[in-house]
Structures are given as structure tokens and as C-alpha cells.
MIPANU-216112 format. One line per field, with one value per residue: z negated, y negated, x of N, C-alpha, C, CB in turn; residue number from 1; residue in three letters. Coordinates in steps of 0.02 Angstrom, whole numbers, plus 50000, padded with zeros to 5 digits. Glycine has a CB too. Layout:
<nodes>
nup <- (Z|...) .
nnorth <- (Y|...) .
neast <- (X|...) .
caup <- (Z|...) .
canorth <- (Y|...) .
caeast <- (X|...) .
cup <- (Z|...) .
cnorth <- (Y|...) .
ceast <- (X|...) .
cbup <- (Z|...) .
cbnorth <- (Y|...) .
cbeast <- (X|...) .
num <- (NUM|...) .
residuo <- (Ala|...) .
</nodes>
This chain:
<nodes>
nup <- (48998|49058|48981|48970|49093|49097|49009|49056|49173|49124|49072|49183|49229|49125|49148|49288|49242|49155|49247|49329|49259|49187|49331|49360|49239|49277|49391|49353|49280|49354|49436|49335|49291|49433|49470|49342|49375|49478|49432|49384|49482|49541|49465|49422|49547|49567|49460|49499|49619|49575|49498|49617|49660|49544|49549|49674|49682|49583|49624|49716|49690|49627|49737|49779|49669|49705|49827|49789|49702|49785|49858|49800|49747|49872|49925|49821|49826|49953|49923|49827|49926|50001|49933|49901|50018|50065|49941|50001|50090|50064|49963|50075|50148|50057|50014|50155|50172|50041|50118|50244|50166|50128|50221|50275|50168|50158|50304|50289|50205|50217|50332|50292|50222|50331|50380|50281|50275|50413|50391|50303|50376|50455|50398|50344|50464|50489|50381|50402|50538|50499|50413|50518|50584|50502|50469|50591|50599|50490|50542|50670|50607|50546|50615|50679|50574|50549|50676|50680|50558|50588|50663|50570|50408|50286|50151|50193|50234|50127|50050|50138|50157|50005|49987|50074|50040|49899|49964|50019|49923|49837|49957|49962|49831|49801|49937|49883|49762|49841|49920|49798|49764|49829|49837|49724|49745|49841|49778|49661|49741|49805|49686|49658|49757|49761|49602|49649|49744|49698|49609|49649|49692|49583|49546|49654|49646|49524|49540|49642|49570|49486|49545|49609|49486|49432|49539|49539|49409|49428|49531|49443|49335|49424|49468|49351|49299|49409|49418|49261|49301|49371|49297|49199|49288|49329|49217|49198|49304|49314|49223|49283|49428|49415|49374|49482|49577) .
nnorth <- (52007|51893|51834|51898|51883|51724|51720|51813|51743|51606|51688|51719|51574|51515|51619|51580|51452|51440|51508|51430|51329|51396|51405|51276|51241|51315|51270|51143|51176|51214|51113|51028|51102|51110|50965|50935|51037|50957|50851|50876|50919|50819|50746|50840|50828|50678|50672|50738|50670|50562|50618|50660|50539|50467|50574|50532|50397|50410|50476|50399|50294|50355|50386|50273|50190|50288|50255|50106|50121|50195|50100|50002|50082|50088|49954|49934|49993|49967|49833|49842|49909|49821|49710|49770|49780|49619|49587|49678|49610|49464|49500|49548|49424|49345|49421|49423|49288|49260|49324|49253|49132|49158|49207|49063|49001|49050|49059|48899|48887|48929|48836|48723|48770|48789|48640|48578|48638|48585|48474|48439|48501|48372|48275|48325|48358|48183|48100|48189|48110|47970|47991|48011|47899|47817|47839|47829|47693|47659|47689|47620|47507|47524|47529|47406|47325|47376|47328|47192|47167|47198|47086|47004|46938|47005|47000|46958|47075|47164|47144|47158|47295|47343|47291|47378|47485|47471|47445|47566|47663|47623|47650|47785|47813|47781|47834|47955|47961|47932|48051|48155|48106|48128|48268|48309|48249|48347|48479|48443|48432|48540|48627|48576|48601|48753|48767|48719|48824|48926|48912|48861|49011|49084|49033|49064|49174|49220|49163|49254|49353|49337|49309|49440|49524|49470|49495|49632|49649|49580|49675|49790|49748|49738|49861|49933|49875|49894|50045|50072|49990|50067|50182|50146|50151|50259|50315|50264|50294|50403|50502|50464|50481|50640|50652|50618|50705) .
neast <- (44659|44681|44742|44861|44903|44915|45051|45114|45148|45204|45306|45370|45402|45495|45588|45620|45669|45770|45867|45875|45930|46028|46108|46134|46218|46346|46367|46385|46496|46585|46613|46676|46800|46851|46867|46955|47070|47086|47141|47255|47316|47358|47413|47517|47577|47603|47728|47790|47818|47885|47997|48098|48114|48179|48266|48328|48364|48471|48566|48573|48634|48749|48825|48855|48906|49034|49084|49102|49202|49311|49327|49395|49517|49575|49593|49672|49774|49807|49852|49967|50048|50068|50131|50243|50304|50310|50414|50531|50554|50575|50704|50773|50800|50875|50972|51022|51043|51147|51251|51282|51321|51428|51514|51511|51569|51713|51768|51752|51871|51971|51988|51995|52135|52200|52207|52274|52402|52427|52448|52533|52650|52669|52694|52810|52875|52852|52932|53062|53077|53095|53177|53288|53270|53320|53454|53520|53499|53564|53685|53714|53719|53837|53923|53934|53952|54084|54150|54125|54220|54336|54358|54375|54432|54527|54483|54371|54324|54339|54252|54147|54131|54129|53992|53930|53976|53866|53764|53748|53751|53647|53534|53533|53517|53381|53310|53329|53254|53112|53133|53105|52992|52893|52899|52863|52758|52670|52669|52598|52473|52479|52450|52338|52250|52260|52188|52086|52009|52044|51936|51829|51791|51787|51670|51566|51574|51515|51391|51339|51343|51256|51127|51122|51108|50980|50922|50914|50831|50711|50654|50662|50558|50444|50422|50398|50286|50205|50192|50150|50018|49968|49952|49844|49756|49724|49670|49583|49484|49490|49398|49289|49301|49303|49160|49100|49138) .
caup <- (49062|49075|48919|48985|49163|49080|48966|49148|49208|49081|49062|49234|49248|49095|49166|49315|49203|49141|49292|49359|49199|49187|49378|49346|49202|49300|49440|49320|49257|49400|49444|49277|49326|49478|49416|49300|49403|49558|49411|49346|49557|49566|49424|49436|49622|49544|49424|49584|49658|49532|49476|49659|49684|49521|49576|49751|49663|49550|49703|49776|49621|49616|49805|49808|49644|49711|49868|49763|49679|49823|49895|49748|49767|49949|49904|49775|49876|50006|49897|49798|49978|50036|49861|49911|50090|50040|49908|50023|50144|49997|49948|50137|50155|50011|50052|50207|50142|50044|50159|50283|50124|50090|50288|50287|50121|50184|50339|50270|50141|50283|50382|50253|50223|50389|50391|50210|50297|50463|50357|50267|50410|50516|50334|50339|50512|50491|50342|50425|50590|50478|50380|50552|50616|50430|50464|50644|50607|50461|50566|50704|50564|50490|50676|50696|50516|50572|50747|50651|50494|50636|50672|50507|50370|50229|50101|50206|50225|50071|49992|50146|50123|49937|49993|50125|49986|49855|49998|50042|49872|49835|49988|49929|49782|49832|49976|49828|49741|49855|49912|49755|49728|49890|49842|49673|49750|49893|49749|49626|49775|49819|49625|49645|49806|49743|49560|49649|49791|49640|49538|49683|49730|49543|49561|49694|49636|49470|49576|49675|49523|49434|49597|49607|49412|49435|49588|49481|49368|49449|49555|49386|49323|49451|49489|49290|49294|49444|49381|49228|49322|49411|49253|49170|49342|49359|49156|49197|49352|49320|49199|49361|49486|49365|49355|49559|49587) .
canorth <- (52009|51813|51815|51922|51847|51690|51759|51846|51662|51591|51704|51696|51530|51520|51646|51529|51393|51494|51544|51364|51296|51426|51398|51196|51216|51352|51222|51067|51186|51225|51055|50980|51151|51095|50906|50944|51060|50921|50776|50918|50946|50734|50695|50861|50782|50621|50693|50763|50611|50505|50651|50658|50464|50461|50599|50496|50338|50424|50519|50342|50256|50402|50397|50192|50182|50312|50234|50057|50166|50219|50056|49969|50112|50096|49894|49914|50021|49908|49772|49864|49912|49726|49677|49799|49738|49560|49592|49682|49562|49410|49548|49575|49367|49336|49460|49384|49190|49264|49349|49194|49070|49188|49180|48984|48974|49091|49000|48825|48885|48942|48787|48656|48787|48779|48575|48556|48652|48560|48401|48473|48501|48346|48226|48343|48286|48106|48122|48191|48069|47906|47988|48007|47852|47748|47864|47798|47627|47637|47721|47561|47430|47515|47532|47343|47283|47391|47276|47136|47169|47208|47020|46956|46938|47073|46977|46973|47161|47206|47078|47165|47351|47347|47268|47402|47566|47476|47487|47651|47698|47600|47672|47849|47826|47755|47903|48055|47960|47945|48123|48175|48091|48162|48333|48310|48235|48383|48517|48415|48424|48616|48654|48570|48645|48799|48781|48701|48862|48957|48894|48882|49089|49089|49002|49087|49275|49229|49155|49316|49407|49315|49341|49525|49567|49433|49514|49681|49649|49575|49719|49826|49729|49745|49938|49960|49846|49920|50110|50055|49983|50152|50244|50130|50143|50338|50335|50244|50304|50489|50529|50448|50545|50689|50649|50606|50777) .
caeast <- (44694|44699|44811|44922|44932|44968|45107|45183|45162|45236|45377|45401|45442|45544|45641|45653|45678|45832|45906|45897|45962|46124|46135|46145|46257|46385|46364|46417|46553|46627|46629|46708|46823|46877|46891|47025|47110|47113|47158|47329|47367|47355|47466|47595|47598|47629|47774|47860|47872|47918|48051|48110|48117|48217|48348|48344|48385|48542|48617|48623|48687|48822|48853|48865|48973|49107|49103|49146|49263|49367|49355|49422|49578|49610|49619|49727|49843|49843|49887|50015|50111|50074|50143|50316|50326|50342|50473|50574|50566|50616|50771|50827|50812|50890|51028|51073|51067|51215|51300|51294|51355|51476|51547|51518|51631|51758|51787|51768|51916|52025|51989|52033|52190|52246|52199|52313|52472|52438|52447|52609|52698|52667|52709|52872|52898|52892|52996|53127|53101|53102|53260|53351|53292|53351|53524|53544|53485|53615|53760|53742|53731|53883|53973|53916|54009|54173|54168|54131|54266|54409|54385|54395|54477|54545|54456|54286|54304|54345|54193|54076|54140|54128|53954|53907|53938|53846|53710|53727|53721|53574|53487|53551|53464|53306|53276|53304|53184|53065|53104|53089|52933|52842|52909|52835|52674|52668|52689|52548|52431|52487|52421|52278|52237|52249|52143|52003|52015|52015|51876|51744|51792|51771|51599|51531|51567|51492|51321|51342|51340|51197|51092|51106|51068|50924|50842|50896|50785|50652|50637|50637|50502|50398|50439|50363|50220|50144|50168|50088|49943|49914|49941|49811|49693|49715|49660|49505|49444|49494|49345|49238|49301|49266|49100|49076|49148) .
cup <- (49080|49032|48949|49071|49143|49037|49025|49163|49179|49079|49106|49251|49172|49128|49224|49300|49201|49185|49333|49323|49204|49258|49386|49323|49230|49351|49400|49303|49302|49453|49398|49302|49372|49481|49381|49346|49474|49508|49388|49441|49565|49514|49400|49518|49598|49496|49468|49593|49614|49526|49542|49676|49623|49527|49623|49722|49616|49578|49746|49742|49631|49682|49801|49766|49666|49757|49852|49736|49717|49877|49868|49766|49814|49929|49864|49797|49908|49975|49854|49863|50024|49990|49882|49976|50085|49977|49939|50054|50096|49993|50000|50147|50104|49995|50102|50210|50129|50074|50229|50240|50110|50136|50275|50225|50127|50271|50326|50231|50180|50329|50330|50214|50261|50408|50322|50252|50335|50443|50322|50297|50450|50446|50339|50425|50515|50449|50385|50491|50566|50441|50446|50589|50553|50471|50514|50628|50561|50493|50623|50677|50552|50562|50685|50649|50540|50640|50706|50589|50527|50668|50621|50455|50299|50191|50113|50204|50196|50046|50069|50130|50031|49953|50028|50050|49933|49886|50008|49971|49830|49878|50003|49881|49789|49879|49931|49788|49759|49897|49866|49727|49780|49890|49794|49687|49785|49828|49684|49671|49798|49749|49639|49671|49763|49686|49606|49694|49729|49601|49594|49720|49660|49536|49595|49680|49561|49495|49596|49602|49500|49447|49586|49549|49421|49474|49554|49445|49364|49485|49499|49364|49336|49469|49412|49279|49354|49441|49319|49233|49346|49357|49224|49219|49326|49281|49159|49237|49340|49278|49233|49422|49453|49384|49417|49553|49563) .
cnorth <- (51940|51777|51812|51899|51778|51686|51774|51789|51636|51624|51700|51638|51519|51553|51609|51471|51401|51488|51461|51328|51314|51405|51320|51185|51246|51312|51161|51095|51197|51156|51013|51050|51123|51024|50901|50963|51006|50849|50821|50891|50875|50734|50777|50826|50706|50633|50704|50693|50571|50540|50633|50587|50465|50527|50568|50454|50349|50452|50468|50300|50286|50384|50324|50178|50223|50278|50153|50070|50161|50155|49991|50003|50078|49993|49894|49951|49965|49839|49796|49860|49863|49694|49711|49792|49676|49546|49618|49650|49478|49456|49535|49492|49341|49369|49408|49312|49211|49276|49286|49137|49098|49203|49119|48986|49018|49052|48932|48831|48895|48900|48720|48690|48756|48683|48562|48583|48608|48492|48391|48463|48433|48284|48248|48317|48229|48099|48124|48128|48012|47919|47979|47965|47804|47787|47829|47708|47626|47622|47667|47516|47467|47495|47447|47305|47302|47353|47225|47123|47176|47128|46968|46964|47002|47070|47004|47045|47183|47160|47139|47250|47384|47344|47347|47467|47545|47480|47543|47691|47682|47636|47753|47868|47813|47827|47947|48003|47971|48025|48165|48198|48124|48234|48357|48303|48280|48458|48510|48458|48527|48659|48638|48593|48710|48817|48755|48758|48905|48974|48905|48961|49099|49071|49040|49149|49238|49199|49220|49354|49404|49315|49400|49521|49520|49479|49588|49681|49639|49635|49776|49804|49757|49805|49975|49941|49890|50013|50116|50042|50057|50197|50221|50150|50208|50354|50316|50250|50377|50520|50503|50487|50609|50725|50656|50693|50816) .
ceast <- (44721|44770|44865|44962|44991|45036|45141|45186|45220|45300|45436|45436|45492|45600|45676|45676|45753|45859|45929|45958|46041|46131|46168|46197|46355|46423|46421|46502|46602|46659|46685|46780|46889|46900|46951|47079|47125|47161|47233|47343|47377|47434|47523|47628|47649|47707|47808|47892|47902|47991|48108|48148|48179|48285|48353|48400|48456|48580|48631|48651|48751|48854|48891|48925|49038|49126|49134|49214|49338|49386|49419|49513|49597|49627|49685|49783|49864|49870|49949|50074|50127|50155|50242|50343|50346|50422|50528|50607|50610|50689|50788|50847|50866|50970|51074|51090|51132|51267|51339|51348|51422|51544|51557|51585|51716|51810|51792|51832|51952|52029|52031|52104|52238|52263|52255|52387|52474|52476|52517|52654|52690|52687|52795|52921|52919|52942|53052|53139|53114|53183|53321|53350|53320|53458|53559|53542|53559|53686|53785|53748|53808|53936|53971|53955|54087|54190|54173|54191|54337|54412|54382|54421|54492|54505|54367|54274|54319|54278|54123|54088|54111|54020|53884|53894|53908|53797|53683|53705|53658|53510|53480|53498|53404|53260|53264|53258|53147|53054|53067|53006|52876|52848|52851|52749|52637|52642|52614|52497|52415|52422|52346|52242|52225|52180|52101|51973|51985|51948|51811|51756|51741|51675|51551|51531|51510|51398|51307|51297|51289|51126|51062|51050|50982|50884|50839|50840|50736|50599|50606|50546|50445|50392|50378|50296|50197|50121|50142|50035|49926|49901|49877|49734|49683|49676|49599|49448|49447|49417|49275|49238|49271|49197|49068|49090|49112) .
cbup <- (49117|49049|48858|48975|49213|49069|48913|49239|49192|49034|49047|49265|49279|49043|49179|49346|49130|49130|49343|49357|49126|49175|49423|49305|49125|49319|49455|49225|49219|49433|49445|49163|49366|49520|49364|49242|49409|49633|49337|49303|49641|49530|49330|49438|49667|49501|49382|49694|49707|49448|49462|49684|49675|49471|49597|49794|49626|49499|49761|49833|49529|49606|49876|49792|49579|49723|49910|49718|49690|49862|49919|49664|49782|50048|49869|49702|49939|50064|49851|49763|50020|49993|49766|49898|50139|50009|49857|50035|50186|49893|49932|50226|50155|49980|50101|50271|50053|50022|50192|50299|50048|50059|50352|50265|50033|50197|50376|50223|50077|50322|50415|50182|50233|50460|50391|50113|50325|50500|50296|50257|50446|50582|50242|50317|50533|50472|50309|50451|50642|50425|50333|50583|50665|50268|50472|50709|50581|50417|50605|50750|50472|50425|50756|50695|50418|50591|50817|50629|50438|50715|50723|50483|50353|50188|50100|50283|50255|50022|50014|50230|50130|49884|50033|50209|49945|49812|50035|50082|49834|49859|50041|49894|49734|49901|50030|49750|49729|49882|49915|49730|49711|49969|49825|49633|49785|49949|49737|49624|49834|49803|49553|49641|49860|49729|49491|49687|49835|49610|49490|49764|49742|49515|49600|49749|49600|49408|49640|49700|49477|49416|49645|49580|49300|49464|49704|49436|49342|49485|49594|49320|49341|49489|49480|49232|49300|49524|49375|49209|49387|49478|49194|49148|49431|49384|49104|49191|49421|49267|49130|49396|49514|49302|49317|49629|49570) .
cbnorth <- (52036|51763|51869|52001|51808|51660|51828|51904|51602|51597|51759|51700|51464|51544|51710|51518|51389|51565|51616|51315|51324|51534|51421|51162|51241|51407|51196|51036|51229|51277|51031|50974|51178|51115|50902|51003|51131|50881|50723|51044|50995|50665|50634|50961|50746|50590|50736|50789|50558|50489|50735|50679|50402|50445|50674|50442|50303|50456|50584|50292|50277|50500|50411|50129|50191|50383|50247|50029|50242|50293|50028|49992|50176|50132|49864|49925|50081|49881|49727|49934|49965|49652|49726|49870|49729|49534|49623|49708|49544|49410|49625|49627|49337|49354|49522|49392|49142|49283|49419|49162|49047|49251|49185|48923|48986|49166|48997|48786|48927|48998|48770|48615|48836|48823|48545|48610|48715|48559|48393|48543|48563|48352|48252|48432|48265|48046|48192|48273|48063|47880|48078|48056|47825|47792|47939|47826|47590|47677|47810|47542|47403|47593|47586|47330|47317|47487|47262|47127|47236|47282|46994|46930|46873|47078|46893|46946|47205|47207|46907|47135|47344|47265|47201|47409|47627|47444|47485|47700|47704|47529|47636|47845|47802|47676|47941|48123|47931|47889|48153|48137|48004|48137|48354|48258|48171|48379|48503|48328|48361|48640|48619|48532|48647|48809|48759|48616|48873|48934|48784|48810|49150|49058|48945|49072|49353|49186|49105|49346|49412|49249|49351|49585|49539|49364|49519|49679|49633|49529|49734|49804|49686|49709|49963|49941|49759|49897|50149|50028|49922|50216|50263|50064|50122|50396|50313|50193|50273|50525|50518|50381|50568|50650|50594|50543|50797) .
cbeast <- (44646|44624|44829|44906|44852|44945|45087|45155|45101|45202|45378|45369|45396|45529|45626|45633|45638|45825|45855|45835|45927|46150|46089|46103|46223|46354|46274|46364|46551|46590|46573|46654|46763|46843|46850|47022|47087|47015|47097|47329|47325|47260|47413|47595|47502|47567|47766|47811|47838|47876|48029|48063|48032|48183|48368|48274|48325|48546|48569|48584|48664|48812|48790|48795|48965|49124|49054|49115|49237|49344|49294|49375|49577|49531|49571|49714|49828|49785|49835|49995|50108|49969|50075|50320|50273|50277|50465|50571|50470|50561|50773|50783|50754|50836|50989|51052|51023|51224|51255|51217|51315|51444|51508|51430|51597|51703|51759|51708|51915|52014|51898|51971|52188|52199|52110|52283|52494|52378|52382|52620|52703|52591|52657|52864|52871|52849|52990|53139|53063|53031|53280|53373|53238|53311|53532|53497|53402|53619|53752|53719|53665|53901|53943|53844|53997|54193|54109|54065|54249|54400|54357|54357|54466|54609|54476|54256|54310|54428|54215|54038|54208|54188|53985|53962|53997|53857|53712|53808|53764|53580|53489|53618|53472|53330|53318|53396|53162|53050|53143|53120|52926|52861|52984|52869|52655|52754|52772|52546|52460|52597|52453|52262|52295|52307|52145|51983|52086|52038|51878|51711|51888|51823|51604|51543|51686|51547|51318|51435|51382|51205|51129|51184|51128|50932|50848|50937|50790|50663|50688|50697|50500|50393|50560|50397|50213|50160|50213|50088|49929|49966|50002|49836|49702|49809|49701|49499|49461|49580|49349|49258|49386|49250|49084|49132|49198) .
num <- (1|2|3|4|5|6|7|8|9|10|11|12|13|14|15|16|17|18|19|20|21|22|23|24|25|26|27|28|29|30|31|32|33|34|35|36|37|38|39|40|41|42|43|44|45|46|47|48|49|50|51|52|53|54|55|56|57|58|59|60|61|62|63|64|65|66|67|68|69|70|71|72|73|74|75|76|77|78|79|80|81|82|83|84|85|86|87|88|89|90|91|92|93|94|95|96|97|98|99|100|101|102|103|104|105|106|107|108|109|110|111|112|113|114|115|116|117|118|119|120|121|122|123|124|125|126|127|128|129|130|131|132|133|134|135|136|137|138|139|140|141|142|143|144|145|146|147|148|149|150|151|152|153|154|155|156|157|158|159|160|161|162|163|164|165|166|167|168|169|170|171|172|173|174|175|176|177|178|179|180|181|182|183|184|185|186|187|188|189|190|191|192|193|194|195|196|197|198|199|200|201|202|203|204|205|206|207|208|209|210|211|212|213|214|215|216|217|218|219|220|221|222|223|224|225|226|227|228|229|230|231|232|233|234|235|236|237|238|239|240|241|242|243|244|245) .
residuo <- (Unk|Unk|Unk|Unk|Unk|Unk|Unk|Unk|Unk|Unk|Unk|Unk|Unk|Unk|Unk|Unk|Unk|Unk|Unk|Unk|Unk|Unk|Unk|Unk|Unk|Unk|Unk|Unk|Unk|Unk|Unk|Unk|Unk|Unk|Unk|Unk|Unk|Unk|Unk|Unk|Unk|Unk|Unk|Unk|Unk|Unk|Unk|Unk|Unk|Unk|Unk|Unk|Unk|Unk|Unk|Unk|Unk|Unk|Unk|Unk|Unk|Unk|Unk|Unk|Unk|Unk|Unk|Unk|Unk|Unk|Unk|Unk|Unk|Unk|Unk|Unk|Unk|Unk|Unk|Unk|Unk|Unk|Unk|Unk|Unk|Unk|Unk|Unk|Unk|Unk|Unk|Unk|Unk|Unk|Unk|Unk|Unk|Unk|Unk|Unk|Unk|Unk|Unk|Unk|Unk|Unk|Unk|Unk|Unk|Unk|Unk|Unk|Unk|Unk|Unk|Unk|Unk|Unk|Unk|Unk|Unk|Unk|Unk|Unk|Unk|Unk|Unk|Unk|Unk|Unk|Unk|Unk|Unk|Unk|Unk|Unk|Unk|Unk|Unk|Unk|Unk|Unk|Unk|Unk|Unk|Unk|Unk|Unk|Unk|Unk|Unk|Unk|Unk|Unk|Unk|Unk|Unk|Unk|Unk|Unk|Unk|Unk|Unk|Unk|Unk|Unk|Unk|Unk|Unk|Unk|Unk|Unk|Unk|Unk|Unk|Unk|Unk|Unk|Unk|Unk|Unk|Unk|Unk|Unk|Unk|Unk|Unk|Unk|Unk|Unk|Unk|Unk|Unk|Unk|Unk|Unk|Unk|Unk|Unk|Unk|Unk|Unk|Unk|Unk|Unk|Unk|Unk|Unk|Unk|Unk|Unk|Unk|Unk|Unk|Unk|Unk|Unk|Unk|Unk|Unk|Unk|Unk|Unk|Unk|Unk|Unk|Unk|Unk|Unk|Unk|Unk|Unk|Unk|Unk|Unk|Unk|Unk|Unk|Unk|Unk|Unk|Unk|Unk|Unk|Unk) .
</nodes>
């Protein structure tokens, strides 16, 4: 009976032995269990944020570069229609310089016209007043020898007569020379007048001319270079926008 008590004893607490034991180890497991499962909910937590933080941080990369992007554009607009405001403004100046030089030499050419006739006629003037005061001066010297030759002798007035038309024809010839020579010098001066009238019209159209095609071309220039830059911009920002979009 003692056997068997202790044997029920005995088994008894084994069995509580047991029951402690699996309860301990169910215990530990549910611990190591729950352990894991809190160290996954820590570090998928941790994966979020990191993931999160790194889409943050490329949605503000993307946001910041378009916004350099479009600031870069709107600059380069504004400097392009800066860039065509100033050139117009050079062209319209540039314009009216000529148009002013082109008055000033127009009037200056019609002033030193009118100053070359004025000069013409007032030379043709004296001319004639020195010819009709030599004619008068002549016509009382000659009235002055015929008083004087009516009181002397045949001889003296044939010796001052003879004397008087080799004068006149002396001072005959002498005037058509120097008509001649003032016609000749009037007529020189006319020519020259003219080619030098000539040559600076000549002058000034061919500036004119050399002007234009110049700002022509400059304008060209610059009309190609800056639609090249946009074609080159729109080629290198387009697969950016793209991408923003």
C-alpha cells in the first residue's frame, strides 16, 4: 500500500512536474512568439518610414528641379524679349540718325546751292558795274581828248587818235580776256560744284545702302541664333518635362 502511495506520489508530481514544465516552455514560446512578431512590426515600421521619407525626398527633388526648370525658362524668355526690345530700339535709333543726316545733308546741299548762285549773280553784277563804269570813264577821257584835239594841232590829233584806238583796242582785248577768263573760271567752278554734289549723294546712298544690308543681317543673325537656342533648349528640357509630367 506504501509502494503504491508512493508511486501515486510520485507520479503525481511528475505529472505536475510536466504540466509546469510544458506550461513554462508554452510560456517561453509564446514569448520568443511574440518577440519576433513585435521585432517584424518594429522593422516593417521601420521600412515604411524609411520608404515614405525616401518617396518624400524624390517628390521634392522632382518638385524643386521643375520648379528650377521653369525658372530657368521664364528667365530665358525674359531675356530673349529683353534681348528683342533692345535691338529694336538700336534699329528705330539707328533709323532716325539716318533720316536726320539725310535732312541735314539735303539742306546743307541746297544752302551752299543757293550760297554758289547768290555768289554768281552778285560777281555778274560787279562785272557788269566795273564794265560800265571802265565804258563811262573811257567815254569822258575820250570826250576830254576831242576838247583837247579841237585845240590842237592835226599832227597832235592824228599822233593822239592813232594813240587813243590803239587804246581802245588794247583795252578791248584785255576785257574779252578777262571775260573770257571769268567765264572759263565761273564754268570750271560750275563742274566742280556739281562732281563734288555728285560724289557726296553718291557717298551717302552707298553708306545708306551698306547700313541697311548690315543691320539686315545682323538682325538675320540674331533671328537664327536665338531659334536655334530654343530648338536646342526645347531638345533638352523636353525629355524633363516628360518626366515632371
Amino acid at each position: 500500500v506504501k509502494i503504491q502511495a508512493r508511486w501515486r506520489s510520485h507520479a503525481a508530481q511528475m505529472a505536475i512536474l510536466e504540466y509546469i514544465a510544458a506550461t513554462r516552455i508554452q510560456a517561453q514560446w509564446r514569448c520568443f512568439v511574440a518577440q519576433e512578431r513585435y521585432m517584424i512590426y518594429i522593422l516593417v515600421t521601420k521600412i515604411q518610414a524609411h520608404w515614405r521619407r525616401h518617396a518624400a525626398q524624390q517628390k521634392y527633388l522632382t518638385y524643386t528641379s521643375a520648379t528650377k526648370i521653369q525658372a530657368q525658362w521664364r528667365c530665358f524668355v525674359s531675356q530673349e524679349q529683353y534681348l528683342i526690345y533692345v535691338l529694336a530700339r538700336k534699329i528705330q535709333a539707328r533709323w532716325r540718325c539716318h533720316t536726320a543726316r539725310q535732312k541735314y545733308l539735303h539742306e546743307t546741299s541746297a544752302t551752299k546751292i543757293q550760297a554758289q548762285w547768290r555768289g554768281f549773280l552778285a560777281r555778274e553784277e560787279y562785272l557788269r558795274y566795273m564794265a560800265a563804269t571802265r565804258i563811262q570813264a573811257r567815254w569822258r577821257c575820250h570826250g576830254a581828248l576831242e576838247d583837247y584835239l579841237q585845240n590842237t594841232s592835226a599832227t597832235k590829233i592824228q599822233a593822239h587818235w592813232r594813240g587813243f584806238l590803239a587804246q581802245e583796242q588794247y583795252l578791248l582785248h584785255t576785257s574779252a580776256t578777262m571775260i573770257q577768263s571769268h567765264w572759263r573760271g565761273f564754268l570750271a567752278q560750275e563742274q566742280y560744284l556739281l562732281f563734288k554734289s555728285a560724289t557726296k549723294i553718291q557717298s551717302c546712298w552707298r553708306s545708306y545702302t551698306a547700313q541697311v544690308h548690315m543691320l539686315i543681317s545682323i538682325v538675320n543673325v540674331i533671328v537664327i541664333q536665338s531659334l536655334w537656342r530654343r530648338r536646342v533648349a526645347v531638345k533638352l528640357y523636353k525629355p524633363l518635362l516628360h518626366r515632371i509630367k
